[in-house]
N, CA, C and O atoms as a Tinker XYZ file with bonds, in Angstrom:
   368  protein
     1  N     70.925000   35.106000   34.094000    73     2
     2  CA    72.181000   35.776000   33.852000    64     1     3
     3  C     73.219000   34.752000   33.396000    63     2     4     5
     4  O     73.509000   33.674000   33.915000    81     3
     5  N     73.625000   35.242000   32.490000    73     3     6
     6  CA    74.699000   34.018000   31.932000    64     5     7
     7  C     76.246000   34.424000   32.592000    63     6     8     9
     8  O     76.725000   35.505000   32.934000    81     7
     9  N     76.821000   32.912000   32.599000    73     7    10
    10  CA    78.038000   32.763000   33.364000    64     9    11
    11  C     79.396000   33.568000   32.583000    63    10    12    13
    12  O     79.366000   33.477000   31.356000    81    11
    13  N     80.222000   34.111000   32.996000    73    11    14
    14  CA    81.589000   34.105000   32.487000    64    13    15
    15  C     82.104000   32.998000   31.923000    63    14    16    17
    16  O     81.641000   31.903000   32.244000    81    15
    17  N     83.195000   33.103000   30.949000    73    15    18
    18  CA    83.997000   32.154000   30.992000    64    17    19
    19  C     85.023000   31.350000   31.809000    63    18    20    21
    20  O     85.452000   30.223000   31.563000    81    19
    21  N     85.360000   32.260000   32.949000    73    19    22
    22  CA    85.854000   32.061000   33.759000    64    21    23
    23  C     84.949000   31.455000   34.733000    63    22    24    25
    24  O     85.501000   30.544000   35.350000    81    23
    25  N     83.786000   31.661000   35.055000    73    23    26
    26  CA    82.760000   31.438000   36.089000    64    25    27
    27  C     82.822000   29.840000   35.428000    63    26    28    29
    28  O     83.099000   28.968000   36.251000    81    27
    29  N     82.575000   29.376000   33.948000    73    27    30
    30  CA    81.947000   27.983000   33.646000    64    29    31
    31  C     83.118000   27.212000   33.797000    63    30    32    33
    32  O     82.913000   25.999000   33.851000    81    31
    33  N     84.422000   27.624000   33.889000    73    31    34
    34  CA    85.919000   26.958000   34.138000    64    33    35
    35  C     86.287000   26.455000   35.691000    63    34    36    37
    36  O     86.870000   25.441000   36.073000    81    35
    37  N     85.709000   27.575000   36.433000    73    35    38
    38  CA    86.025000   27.280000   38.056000    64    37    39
    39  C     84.653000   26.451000   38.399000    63    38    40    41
    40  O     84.756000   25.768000   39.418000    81    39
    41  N     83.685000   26.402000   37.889000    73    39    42
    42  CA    82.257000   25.766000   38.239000    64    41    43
    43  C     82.670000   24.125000   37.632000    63    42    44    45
    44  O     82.090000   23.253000   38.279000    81    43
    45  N     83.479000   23.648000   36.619000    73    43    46
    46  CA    83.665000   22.827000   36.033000    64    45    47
    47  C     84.726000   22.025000   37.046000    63    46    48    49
    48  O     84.667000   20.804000   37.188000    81    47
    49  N     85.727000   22.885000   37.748000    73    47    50
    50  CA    86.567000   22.435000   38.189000    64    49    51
    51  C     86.064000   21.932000   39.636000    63    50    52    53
    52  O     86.499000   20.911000   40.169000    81    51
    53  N     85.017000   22.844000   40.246000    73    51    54
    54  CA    84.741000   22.361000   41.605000    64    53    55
    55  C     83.733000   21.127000   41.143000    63    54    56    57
    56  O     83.831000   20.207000   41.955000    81    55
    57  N     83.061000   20.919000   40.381000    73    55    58
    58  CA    82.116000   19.739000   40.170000    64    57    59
    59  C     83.215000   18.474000   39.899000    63    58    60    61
    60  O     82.905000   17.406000   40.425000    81    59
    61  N     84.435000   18.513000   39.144000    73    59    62
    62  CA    85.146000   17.752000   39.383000    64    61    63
    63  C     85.682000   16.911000   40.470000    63    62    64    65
    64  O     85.961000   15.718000   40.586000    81    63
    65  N     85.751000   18.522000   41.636000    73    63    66
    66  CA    87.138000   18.258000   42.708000    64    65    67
    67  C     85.716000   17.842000   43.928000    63    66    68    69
    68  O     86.089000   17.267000   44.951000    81    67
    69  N     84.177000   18.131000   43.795000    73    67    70
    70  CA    83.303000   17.689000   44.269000    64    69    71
    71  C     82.703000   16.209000   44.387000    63    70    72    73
    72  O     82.483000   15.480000   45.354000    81    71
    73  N     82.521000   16.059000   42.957000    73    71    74
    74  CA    82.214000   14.625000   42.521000    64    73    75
    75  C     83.304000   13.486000   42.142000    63    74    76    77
    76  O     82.843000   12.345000   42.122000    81    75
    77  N     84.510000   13.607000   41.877000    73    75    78
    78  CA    85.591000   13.128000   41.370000    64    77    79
    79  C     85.152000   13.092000   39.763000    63    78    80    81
    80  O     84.281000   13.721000   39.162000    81    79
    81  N     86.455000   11.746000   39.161000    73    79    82
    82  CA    86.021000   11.928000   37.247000    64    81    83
    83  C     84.745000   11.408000   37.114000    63    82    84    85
    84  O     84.068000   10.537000   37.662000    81    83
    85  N     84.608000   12.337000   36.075000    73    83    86
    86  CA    83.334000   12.231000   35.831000    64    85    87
    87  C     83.355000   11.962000   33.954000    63    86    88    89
    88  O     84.229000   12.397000   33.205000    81    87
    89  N     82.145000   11.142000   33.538000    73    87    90
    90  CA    82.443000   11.147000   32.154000    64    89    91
    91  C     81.560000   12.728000   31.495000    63    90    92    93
    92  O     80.987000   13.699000   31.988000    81    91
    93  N     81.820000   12.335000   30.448000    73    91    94
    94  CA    80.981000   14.515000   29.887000    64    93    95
    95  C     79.831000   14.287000   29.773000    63    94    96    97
    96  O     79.157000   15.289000   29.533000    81    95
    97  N     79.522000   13.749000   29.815000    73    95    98
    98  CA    77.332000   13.364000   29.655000    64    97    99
    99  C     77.804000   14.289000   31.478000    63    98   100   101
   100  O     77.941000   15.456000   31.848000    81    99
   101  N     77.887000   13.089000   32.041000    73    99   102
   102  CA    77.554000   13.456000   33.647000    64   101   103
   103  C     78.009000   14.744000   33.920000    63   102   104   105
   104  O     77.359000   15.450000   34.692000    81   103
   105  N     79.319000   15.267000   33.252000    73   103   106
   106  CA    79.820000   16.411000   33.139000    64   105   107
   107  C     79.040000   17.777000   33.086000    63   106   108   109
   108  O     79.191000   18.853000   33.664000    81   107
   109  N     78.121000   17.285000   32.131000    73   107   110
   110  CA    77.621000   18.364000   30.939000    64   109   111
   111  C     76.459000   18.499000   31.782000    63   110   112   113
   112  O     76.376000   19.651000   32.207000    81   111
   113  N     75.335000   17.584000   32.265000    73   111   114
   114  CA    74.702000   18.072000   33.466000    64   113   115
   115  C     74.679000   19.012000   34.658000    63   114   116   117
   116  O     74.048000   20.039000   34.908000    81   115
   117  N     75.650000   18.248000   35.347000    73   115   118
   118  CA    76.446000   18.937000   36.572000    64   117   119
   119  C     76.660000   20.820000   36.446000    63   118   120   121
   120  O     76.276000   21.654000   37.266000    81   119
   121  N     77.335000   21.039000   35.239000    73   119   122
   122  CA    77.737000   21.959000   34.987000    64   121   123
   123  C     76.538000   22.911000   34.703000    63   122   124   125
   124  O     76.400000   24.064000   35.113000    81   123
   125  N     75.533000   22.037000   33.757000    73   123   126
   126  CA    74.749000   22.763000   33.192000    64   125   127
   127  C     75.479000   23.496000   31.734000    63   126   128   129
   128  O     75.733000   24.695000   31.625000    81   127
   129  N     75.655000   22.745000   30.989000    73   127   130
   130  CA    76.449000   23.568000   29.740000    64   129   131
   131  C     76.068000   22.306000   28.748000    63   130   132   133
   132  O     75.920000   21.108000   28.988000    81   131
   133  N     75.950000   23.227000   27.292000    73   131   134
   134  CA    75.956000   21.881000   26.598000    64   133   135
   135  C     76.899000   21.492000   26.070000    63   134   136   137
   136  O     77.915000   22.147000   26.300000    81   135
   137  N     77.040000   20.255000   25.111000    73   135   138
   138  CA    78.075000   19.436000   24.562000    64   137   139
   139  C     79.362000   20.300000   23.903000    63   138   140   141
   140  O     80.550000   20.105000   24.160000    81   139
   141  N     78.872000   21.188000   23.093000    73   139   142
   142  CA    79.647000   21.670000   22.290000    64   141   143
   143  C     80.633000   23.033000   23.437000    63   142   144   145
   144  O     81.802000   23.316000   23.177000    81   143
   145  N     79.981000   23.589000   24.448000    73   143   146
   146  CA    80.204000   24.433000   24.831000    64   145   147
   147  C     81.369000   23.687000   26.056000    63   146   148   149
   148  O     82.453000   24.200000   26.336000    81   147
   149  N     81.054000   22.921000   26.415000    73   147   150
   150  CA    81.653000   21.716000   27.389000    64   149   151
   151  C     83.198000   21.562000   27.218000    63   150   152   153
   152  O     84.283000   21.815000   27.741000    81   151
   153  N     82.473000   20.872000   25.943000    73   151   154
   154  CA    84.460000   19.999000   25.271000    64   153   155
   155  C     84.772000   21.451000   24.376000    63   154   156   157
   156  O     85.353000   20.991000   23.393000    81   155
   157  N     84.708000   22.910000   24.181000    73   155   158
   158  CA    85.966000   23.658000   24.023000    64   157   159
   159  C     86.382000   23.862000   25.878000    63   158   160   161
   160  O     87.438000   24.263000   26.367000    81   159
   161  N     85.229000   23.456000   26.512000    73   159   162
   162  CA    86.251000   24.210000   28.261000    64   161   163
   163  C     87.114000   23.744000   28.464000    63   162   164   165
   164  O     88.222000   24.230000   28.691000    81   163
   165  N     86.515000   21.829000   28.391000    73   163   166
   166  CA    87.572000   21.021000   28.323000    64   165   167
   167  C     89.443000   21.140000   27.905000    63   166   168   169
   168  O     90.640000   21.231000   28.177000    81   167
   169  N     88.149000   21.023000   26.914000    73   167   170
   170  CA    90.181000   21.271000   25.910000    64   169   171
   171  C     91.086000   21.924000   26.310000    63   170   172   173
   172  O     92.263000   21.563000   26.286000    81   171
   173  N     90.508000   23.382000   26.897000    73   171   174
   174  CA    91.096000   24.230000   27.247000    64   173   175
   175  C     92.236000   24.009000   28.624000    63   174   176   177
   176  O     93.429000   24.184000   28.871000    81   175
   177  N     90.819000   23.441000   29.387000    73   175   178
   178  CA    91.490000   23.025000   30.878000    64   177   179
   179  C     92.460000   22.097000   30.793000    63   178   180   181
   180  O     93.522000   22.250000   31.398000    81   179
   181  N     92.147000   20.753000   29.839000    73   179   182
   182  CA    93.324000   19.986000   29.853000    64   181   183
   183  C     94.412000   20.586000   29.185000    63   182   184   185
   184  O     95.449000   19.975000   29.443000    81   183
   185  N     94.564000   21.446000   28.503000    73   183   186
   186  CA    95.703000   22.390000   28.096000    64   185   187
   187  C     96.366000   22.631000   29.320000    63   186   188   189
   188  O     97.437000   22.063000   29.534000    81   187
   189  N     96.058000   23.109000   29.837000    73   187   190
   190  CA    96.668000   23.962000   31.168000    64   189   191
   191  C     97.044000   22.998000   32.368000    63   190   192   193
   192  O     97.722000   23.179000   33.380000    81   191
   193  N     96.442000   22.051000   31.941000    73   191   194
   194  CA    97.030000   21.000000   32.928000    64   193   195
   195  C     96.162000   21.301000   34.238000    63   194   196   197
   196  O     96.740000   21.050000   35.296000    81   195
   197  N     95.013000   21.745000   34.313000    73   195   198
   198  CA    94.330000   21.673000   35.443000    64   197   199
   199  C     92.976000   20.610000   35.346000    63   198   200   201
   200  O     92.120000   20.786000   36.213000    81   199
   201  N     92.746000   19.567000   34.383000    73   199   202
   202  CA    92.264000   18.387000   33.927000    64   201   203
   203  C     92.877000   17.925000   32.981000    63   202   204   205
   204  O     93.492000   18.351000   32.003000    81   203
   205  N     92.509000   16.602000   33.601000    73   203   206
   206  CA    93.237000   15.216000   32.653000    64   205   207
   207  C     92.260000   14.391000   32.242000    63   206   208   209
   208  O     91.383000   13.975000   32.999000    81   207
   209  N     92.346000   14.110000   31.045000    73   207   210
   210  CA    91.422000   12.887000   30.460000    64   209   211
   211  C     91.769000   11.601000   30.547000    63   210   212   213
   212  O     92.756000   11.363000   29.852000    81   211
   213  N     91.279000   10.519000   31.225000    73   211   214
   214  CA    91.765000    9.136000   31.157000    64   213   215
   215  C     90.622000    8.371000   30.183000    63   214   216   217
   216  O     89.451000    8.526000   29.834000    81   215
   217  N     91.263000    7.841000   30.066000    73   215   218
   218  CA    90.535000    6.814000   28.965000    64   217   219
   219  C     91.186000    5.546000   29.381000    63   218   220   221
   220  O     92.406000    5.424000   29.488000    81   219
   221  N     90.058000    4.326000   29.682000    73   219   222
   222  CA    90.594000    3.280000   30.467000    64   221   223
   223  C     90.247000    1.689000   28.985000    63   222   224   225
   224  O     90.247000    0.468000   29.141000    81   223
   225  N     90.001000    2.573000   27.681000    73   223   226
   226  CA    89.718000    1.574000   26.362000    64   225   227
   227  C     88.173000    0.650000   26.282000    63   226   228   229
   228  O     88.370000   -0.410000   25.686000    81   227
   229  N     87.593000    0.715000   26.464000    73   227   230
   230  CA    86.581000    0.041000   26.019000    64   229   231
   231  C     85.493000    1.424000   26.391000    63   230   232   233
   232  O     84.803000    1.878000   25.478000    81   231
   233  N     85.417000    2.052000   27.864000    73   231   234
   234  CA    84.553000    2.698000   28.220000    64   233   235
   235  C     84.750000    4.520000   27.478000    63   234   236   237
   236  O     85.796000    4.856000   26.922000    81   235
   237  N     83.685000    5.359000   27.617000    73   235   238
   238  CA    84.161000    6.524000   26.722000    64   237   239
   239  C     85.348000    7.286000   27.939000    63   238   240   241
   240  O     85.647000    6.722000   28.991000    81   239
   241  N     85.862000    8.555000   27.539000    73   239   242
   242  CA    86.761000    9.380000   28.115000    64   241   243
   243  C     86.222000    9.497000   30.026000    63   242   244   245
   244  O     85.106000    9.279000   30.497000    81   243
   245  N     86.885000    9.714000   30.400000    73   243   246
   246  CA    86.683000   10.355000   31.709000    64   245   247
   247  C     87.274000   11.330000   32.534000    63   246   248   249
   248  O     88.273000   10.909000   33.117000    81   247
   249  N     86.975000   12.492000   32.766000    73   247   250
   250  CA    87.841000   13.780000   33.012000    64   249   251
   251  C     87.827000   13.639000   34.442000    63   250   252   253
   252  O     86.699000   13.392000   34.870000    81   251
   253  N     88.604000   13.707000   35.194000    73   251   254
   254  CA    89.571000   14.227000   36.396000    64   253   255
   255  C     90.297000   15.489000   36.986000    63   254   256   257
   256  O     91.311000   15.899000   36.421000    81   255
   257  N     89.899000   16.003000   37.902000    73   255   258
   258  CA    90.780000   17.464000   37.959000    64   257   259
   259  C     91.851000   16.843000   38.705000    63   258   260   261
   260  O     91.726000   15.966000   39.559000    81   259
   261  N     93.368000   17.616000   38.125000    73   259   262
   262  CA    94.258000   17.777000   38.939000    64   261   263
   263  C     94.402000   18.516000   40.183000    63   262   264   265
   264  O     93.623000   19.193000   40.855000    81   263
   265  N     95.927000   18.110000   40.321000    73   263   266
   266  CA    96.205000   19.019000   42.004000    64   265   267
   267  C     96.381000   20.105000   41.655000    63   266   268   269
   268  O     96.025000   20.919000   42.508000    81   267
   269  N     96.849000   20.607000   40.611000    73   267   270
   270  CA    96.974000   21.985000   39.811000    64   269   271
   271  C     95.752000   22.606000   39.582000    63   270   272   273
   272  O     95.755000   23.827000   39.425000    81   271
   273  N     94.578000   21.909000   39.527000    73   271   274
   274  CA    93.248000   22.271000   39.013000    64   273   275
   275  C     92.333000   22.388000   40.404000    63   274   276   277
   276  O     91.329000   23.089000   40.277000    81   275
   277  N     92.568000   21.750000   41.803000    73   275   278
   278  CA    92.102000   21.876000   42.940000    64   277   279
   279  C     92.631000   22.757000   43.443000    63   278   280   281
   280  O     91.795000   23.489000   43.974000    81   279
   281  N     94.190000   23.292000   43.639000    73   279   282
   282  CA    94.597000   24.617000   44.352000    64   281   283
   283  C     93.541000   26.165000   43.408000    63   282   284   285
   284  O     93.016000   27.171000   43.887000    81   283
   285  N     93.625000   25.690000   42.069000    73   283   286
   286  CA    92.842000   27.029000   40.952000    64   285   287
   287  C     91.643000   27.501000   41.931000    63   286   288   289
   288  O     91.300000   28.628000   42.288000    81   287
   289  N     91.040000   25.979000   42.288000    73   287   290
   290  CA    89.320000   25.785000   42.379000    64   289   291
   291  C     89.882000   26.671000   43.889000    63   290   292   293
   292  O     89.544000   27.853000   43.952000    81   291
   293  N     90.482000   26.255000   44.732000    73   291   294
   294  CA    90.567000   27.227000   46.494000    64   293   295
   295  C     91.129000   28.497000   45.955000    63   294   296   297
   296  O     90.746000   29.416000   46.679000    81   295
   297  N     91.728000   28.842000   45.179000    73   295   298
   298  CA    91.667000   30.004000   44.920000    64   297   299
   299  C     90.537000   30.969000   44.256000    63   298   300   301
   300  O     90.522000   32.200000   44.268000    81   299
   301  N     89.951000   30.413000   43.893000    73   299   302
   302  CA    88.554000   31.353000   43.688000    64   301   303
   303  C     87.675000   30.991000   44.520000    63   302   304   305
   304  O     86.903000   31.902000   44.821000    81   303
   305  N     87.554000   30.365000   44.836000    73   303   306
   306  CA    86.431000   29.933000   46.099000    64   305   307
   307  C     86.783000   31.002000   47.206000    63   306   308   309
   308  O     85.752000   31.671000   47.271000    81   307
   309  N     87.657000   31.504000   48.082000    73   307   310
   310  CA    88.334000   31.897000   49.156000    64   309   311
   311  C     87.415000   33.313000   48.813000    63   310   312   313
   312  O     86.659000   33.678000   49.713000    81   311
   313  N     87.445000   33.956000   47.809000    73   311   314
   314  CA    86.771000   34.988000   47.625000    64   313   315
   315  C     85.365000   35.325000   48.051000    63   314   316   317
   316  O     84.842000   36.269000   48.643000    81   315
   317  N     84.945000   34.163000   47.508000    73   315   318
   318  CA    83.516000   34.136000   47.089000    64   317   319
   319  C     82.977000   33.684000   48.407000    63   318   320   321
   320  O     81.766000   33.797000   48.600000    81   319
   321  N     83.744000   33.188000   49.328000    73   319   322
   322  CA    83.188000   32.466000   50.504000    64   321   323
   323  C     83.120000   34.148000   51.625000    63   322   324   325
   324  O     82.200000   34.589000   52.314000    81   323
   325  N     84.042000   34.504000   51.453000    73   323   326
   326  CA    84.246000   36.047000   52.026000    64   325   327
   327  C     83.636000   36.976000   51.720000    63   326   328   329
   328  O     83.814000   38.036000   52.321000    81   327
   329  N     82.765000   36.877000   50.737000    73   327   330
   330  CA    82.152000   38.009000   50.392000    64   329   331
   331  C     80.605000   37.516000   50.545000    63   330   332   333
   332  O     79.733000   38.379000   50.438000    81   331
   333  N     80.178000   35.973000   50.824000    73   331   334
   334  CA    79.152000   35.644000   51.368000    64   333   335
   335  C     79.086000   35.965000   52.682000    63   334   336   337
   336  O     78.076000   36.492000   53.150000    81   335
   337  N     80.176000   35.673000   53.427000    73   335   338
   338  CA    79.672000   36.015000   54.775000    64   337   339
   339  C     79.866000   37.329000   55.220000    63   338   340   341
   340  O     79.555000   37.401000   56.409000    81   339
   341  N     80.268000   38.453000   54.740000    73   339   342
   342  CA    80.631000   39.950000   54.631000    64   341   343
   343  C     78.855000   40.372000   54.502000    63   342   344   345
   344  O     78.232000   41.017000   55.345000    81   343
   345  N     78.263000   39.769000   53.127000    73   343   346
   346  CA    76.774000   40.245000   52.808000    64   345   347
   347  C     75.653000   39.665000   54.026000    63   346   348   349
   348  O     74.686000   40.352000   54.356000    81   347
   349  N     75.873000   38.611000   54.496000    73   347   350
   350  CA    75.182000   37.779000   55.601000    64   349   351
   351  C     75.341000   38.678000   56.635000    63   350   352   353
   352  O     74.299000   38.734000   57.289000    81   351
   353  N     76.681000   39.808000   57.294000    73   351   354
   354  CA    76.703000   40.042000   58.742000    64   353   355
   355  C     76.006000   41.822000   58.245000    63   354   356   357
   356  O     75.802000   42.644000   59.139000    81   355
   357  N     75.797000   42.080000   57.147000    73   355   358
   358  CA    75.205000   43.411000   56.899000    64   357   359
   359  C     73.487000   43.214000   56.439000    63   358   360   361
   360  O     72.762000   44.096000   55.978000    81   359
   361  N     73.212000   42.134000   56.654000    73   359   362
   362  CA    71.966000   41.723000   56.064000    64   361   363
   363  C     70.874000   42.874000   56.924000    63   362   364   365
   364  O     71.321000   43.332000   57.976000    81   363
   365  N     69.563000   43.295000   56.506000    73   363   366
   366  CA    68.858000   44.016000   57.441000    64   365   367
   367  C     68.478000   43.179000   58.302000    63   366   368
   368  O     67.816000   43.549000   59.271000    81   367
């Protein structure tokens, strides 16, 4: 079943706020997404200011989630954690 767009944005953000920066090779793993599909999320996210790209000059880019981008990530999480343990206490 393939992800939302929204699903590959909050999945991007907790692998961030999980692993810290990460460069997009390691990125693009983690996530499970490829290159091209990756850096438009990117772009996107650093738009919004919920990732930042550092670039420290010799080594390639390295993405970082913000504090803006870790409150996003507990806000969808809070759901999803509630509706796991809702299905767990009705289990047969």
């Amino acid at each position: 079943m393939r992800r939302s767009q929204l699903e590959r944005y909050v999945d991007i953000l907790s692998i961030l706020t999980r692993y810290g920066p990460l460069k997009m090779t390691h990125l693009m793993y983690q996530a499970n997404v490829n290159y091209v599909v990756l850096k438009e999320d990117l772009q996107f996210l650093v738009k919004q200011a919920l990732v930042e790209e550092l670039n420290n000059g010799k080594d390639k880019a390295v993405f970082r989630v913000t504090e803006r981008g870790i409150n996003v990530t507990k806000y969808f999480q809070e759901p999803k954690q509630t509706i796991t343990i809702n299905q767990e206490e009705y289990a047969p």
